[in-house]
C-alpha positions in Angstrom: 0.0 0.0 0.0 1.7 3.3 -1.2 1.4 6.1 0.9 2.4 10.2 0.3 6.3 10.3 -0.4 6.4 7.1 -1.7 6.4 4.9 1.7 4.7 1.6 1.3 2.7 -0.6 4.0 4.0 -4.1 3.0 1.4 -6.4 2.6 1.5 -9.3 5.6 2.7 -12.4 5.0 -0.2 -15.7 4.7 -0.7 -16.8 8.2 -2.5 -20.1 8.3 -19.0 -7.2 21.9 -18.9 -6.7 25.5 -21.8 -6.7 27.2 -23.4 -2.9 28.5 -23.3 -2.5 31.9 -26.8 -1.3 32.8 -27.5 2.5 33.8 -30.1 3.9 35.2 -30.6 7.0 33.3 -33.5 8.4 35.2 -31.7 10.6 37.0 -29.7 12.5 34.2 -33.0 12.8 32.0 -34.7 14.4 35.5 -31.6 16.8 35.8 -31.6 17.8 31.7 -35.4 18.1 31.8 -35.5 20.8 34.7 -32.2 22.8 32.8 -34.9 22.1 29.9 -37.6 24.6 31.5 -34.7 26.9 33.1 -33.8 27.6 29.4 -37.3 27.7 28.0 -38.2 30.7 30.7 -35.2 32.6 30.1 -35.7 32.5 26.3 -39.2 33.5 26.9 -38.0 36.7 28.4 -37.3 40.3 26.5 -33.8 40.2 27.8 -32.8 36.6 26.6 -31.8 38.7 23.4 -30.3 41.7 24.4 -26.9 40.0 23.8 -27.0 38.3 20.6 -24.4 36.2 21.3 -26.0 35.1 24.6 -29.5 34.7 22.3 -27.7 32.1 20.0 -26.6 30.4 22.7 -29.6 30.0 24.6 -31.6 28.9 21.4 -28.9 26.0 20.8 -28.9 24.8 23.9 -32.8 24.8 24.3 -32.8 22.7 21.1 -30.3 20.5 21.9 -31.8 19.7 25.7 -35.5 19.4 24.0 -34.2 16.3 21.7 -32.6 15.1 24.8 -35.8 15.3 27.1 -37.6 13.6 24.0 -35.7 10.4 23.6 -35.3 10.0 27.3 -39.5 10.8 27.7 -39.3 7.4 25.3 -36.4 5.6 27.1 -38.9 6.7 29.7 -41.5 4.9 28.5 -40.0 1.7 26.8 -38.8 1.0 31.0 -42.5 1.4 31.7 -43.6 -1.3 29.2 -40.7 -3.6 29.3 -42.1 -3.7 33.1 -45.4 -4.2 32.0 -44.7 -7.3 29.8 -42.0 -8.6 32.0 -45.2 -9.4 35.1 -47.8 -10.3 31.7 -45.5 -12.7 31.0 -44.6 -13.7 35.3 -48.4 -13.8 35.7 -49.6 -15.8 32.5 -49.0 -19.7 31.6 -46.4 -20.8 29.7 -47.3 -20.9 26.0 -50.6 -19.1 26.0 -51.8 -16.5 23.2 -51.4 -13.6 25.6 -48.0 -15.0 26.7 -46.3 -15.4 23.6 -47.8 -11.7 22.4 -46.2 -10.3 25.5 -42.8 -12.2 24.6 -43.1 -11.1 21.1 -43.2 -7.9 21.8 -40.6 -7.6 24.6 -37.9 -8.5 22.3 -38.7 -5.5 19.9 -38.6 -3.3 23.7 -35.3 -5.0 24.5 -34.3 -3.6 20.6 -35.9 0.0 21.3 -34.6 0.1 24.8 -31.0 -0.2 23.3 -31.1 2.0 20.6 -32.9 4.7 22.9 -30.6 4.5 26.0 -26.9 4.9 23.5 -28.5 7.8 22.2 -29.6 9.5 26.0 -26.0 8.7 27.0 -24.4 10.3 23.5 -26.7 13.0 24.8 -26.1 13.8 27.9 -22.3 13.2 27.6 -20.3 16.6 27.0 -18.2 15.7 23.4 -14.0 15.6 24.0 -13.1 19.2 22.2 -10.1 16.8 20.7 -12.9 14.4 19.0 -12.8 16.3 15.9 -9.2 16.7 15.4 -6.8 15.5 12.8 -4.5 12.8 14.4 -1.1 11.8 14.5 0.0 8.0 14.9 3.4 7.1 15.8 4.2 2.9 15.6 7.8 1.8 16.7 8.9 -1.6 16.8 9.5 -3.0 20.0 10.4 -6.9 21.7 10.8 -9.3 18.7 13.7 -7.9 16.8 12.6 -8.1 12.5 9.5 -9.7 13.5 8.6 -6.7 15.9 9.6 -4.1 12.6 7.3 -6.1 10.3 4.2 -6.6 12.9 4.8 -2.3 13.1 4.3 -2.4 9.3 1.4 -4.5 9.6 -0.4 -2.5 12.0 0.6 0.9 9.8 -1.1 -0.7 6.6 -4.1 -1.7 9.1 -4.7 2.0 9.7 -4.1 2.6 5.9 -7.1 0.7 5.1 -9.2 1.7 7.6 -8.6 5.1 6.7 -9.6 4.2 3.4 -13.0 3.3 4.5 -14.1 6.3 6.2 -12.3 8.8 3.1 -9.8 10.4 5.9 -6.3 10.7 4.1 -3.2 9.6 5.2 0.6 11.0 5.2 3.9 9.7 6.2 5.9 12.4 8.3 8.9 10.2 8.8 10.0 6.7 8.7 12.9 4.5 9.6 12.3 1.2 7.1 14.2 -2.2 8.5 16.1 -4.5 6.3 13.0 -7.4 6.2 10.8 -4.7 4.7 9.0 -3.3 8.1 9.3 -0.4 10.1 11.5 0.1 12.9 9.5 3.0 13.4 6.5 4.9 11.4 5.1 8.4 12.1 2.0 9.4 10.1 -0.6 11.9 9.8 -4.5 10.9 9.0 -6.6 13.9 8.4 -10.3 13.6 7.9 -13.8 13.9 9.9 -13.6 12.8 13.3 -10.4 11.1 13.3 -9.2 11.5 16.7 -12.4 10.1 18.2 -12.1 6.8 16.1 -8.3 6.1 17.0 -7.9 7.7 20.5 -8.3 4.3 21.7 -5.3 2.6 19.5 -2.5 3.9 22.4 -0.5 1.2 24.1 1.2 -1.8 23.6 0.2 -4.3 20.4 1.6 -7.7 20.6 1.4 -10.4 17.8 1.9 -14.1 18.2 2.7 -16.0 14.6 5.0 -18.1 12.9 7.5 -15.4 11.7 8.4 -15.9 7.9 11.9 -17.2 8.6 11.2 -19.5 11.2 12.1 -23.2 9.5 10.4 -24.9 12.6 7.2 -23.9 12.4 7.1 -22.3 16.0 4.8 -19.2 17.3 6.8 -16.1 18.1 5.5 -13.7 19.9 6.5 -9.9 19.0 5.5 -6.1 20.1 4.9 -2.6 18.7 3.9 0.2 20.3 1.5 2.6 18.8 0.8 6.2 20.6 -2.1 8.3 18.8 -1.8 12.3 19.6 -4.6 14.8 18.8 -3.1 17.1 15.9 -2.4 20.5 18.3 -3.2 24.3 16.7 -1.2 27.4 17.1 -3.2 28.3 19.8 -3.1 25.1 22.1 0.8 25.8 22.7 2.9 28.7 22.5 6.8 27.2 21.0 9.4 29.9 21.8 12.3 30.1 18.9 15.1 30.4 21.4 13.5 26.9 23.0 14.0 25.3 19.7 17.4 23.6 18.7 17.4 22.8 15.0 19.6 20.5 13.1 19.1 19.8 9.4 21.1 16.9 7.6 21.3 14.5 5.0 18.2 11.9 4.8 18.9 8.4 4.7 17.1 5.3 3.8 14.5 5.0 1.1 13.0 8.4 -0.5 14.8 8.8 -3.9 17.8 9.9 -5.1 16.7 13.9 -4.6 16.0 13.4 -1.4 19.1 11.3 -0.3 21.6 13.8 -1.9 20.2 17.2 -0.2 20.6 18.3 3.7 16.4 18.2 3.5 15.9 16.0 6.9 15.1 18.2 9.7 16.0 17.6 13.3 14.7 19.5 16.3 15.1 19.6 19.8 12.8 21.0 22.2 14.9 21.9 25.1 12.9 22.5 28.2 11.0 19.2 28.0 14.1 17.2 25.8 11.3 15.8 23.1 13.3 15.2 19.8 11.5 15.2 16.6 12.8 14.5 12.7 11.4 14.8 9.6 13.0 13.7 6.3 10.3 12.7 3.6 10.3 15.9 1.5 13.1 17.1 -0.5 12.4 20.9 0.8 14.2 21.6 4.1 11.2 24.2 4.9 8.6 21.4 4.3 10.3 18.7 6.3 10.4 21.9 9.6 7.0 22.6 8.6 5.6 18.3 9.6 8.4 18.2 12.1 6.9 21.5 14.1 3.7 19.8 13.7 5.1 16.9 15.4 6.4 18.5 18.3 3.5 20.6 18.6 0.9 17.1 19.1 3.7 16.0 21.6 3.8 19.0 23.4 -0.4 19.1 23.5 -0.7 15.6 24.6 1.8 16.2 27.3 -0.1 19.0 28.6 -3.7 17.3 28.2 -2.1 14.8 30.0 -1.0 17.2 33.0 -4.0 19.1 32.9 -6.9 16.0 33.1 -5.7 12.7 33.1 -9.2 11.7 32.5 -8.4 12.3 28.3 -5.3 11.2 28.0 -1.7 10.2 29.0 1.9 11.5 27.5 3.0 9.2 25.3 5.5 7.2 27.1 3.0 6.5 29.4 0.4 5.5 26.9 2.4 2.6 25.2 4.8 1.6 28.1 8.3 0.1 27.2 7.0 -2.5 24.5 7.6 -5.5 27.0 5.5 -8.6 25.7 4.1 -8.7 29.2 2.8 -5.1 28.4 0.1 -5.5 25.9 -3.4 -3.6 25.2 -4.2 -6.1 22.5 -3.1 -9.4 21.4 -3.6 -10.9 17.8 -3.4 -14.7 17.1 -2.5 -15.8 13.8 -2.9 -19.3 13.9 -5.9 -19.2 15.6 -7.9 -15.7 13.6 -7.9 -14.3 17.3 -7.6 -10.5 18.5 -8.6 -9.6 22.2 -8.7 -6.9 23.5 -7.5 -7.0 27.0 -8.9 -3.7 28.5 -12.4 -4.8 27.9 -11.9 -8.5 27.6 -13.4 -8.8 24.3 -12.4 -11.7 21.8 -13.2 -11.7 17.9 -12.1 -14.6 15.9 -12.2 -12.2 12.6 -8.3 -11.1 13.2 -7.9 -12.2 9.2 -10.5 -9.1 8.9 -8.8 -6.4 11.5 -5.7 -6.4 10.1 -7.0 -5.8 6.7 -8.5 -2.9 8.7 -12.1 -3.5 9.8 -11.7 -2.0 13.5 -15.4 -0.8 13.9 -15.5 -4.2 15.7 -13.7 -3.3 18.1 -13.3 0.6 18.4 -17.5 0.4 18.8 -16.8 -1.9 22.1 -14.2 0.5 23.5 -16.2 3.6 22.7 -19.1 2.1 24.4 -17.2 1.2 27.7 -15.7 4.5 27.3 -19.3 6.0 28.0 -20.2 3.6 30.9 -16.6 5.0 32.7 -17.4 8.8 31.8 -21.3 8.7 32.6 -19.4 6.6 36.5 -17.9 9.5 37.0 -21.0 11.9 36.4 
C-alpha cells in the first residue's frame, strides 16, 4: 500500500461485543429536563436577546436539551412497558396466546430500549473538544527484533485501510524502514472527519503471536509494537518559543529517492525544556520537512499538557504505550488461531484475518461504548 512520499505498507505475510453494563438514566433525563424549562423561561424573556451572542446560545442549547428530554421521555417509556410485559408474561402460563404476544413484543422493547438508551447517554455526555481533530499516529517496533519491525508495518497498513474506509487521508511524516521490509519505526498523519475520536483508543502496547516468515520450525513467536495516537495541536493550544527550539538539518537516509538522499532536507529538532526530539526527512524541501516536524512537536507538546491538565483524556506518550515489553500488551492478535482480544475490555473476535486488513469498527465500537459507561461513572 503506497502512501504520500512514496512509503509503502508491505502487505502481511499468509498466516495459516462486551456486554453494557446497565445504567439507570432516570436521574440524568430528570436533571436535563429541569435545565430544559430553566432555558425555556429565560428565552421567553425580553432580555434573553439583548446579547445576541447570549441569544444564540440560549436557542442551541434549548434545542439541543428538547431532543434530549424527547428520547429520554421514550427511554422513559419503553422502561414502563418492558415492566409491564416482564409481570404479563410472570403472571400468565407458559405458552398461552397472551404470553407469547407479550414475549413477542418484549424483544422488539429490548431492541428500542437499546437503541434509545446509547443515544440518552451520547446526549447527555459533553463531546472531548479533541474528538474532531486531525491525528497523528506514531508505531515503533519493539520486543521481537525483525518480526517486531514487520508486525509495526502490519499495523501501519491496518490503519491505511481503515482510513480508506471512512475517506480520511493519510501522510507519512517520517519513517525508519528495517532490512526485512518493516518499520523500525512509522510516524504518520490521518486527516479527515472525526479522526481523533475513532483512533484515540489505539495507544498502548500491540503484541502479535505467529510463525515469523523465517522461522524453518514452524514455532509461534510472539513480537510487540507500540503505537501512541496524539490529537493534531493548533497554534493556539501551545505557545513554542524560537530560542526553545534547537534545529539541526542533515542529509536523509534510507528510502525516498535519489533527490532526497543527496540534499541536507531532513530536519532535526530539539525541544529543550521538555528534551522531546522530533525528525522529519520525507520531502526534499528543508522548509517542508520543519514545517511536519513543528507539527510533530507541537501534538507531543499538547498531549503532554492534556495529560498534566486532566488525566481523564489522556496520557503523554511514554505512558500510553509503556516500554514494549510482551508482558505489556493492550491487544493481542493470534495468527494461527484468527484471534484478537482486547484485554482492556476483555473482548475476543475470531475475525483477526479481517482487522488487520483494517475492519476495526469491531472493536473501536466496544471501547467507545465502555468508554461511555466509565465517563457517565464518573457523572
Amino acid at each position: 500500500m503506497r502512501l504520500a512520499g512514496g512509503f509503502v505498507f508491505p502487505r502481511p505475510p499468509a498466516h495459516p461485543h462486551p456486554e453494557s453494563v446497565f445504567v439507570d438514566l432516570t436521574p440524568f433525563i430528570e436533571k436535563y429536563r429541569q435545565r430544559f424549562h430553566e432555558v425555556e423561561a429565560l428565552l421567553s424573556s425580553p432580555e434573553a436577546f439583548a446579547n445576541a451572542q447570549r441569544g444564540q446560545e440560549l436557542t442551541r442549547e434549548h434545542s439541543a436539551l428538547k431532543d434530549l428530554a424527547d428520547t429520554g421521555d421514550a427511554w422513559l417509556r419503553v422502561q414502563r412497558e418492558l415492566r409491564e410485559n416482564n409481570q404479563l408474561l410472570a403472571s400468565e402460563p407458559a405458552g398461552s396466546e397472551l404470553a407469547q404476544l407479550a414475549a413477542a413484543e418484549l424483544k422488539q422493547l429490548e431492541t428500542e430500549n437499546q437503541r434509545l438508551s446509547l443515544e440518552v447517554q451520547r446526549g447527555i455526555l459533553p463531546p472531548d473538544p479533541t474528538d474532531s481533530r486531525n491525528t497523528i499516529i506514531e508505531i515503533r517496533a519493539g520486543a521481537g527484533g525483525d518480526e517486531s519491525a514487520l508486525f509495526a508495518a502490519d499495523l501501519g497498513r491496518m490503519y491505511q485501510r481503515y482510513a480508506e474506509t471512512r475517506g480520511w487521508k493519510v501522510e507519512v511524516l517520517d519513517a525508519s524502514p528495517s532490512d526485512l521490509g518493516g518499520y523500525k519505526e512509522i510516524i504518520f498523519m490521518v486527516t479527515g472527519d472525526r479522526v481523533f475520536k475513532r483512533l484515540k483508543y489505539e495507544s498502548g502496547v500491540h503484541r502479535v503471536q505467529r510463525v515469523p516468515a523465517t522461522e524453518a520450525q514452524g514455532r509461534i513467536h510472539t513480537s510487540t509494537a507500540t503505537v501512541a495516537v496524539l490529537p493534531e495541536a493548533q497554534e493556539v493550544d501551545i505557545v513554542i518559543r524560537p530560542e526553545d527550539l534547537e534545529i539541526n538539518v542533515c542529509r536523509a537516509g534510507g528510502h525516498g529517492g535519489q533527490g532526497v538522499n543527496t540534499t541536507d532536507s531532513a530536519v532535526r529538532i530539539v525541544h529543550k525544556p521538555t528534551g522531546i526530539e522530533v525528525r522529519c526527512q520525507d520531502e526534499r524541501s528543508q522548509q517542508k520537512n520543519k514545517t511536519k516536524a513543528m507539527t510533530v512537536l507541537r501534538s507531543r507538546l499538547f498531549e503532554k499538557k492534556r495529560s498534566e491538565e486532566d488525566a481523564k483524556y489522556a496520557q503523554h506518550r511514554k505512558d500510553q504505550v509503556g516500554s514494549g515489553e510482551r508482558s505489556e500488551k493492550m491487544r493481542t492478535y493470534n495468527f494461527p488461531q484468527n484471534r484478537v482480544t482486547d484485554h482492556r475490555i476483555n473482548l475476543t473476535l475470531y475475525n483477526l484475518s479481517a482487522v488487520i486488513d483494517g475492519d476495526l469498527n469491531p472493536l473501536i465500537e466496544p471501547l467507545a461504548d465502555n468508554e461511555m459507561q466509565q465517563r457517565l461513572a464518573r457523572l
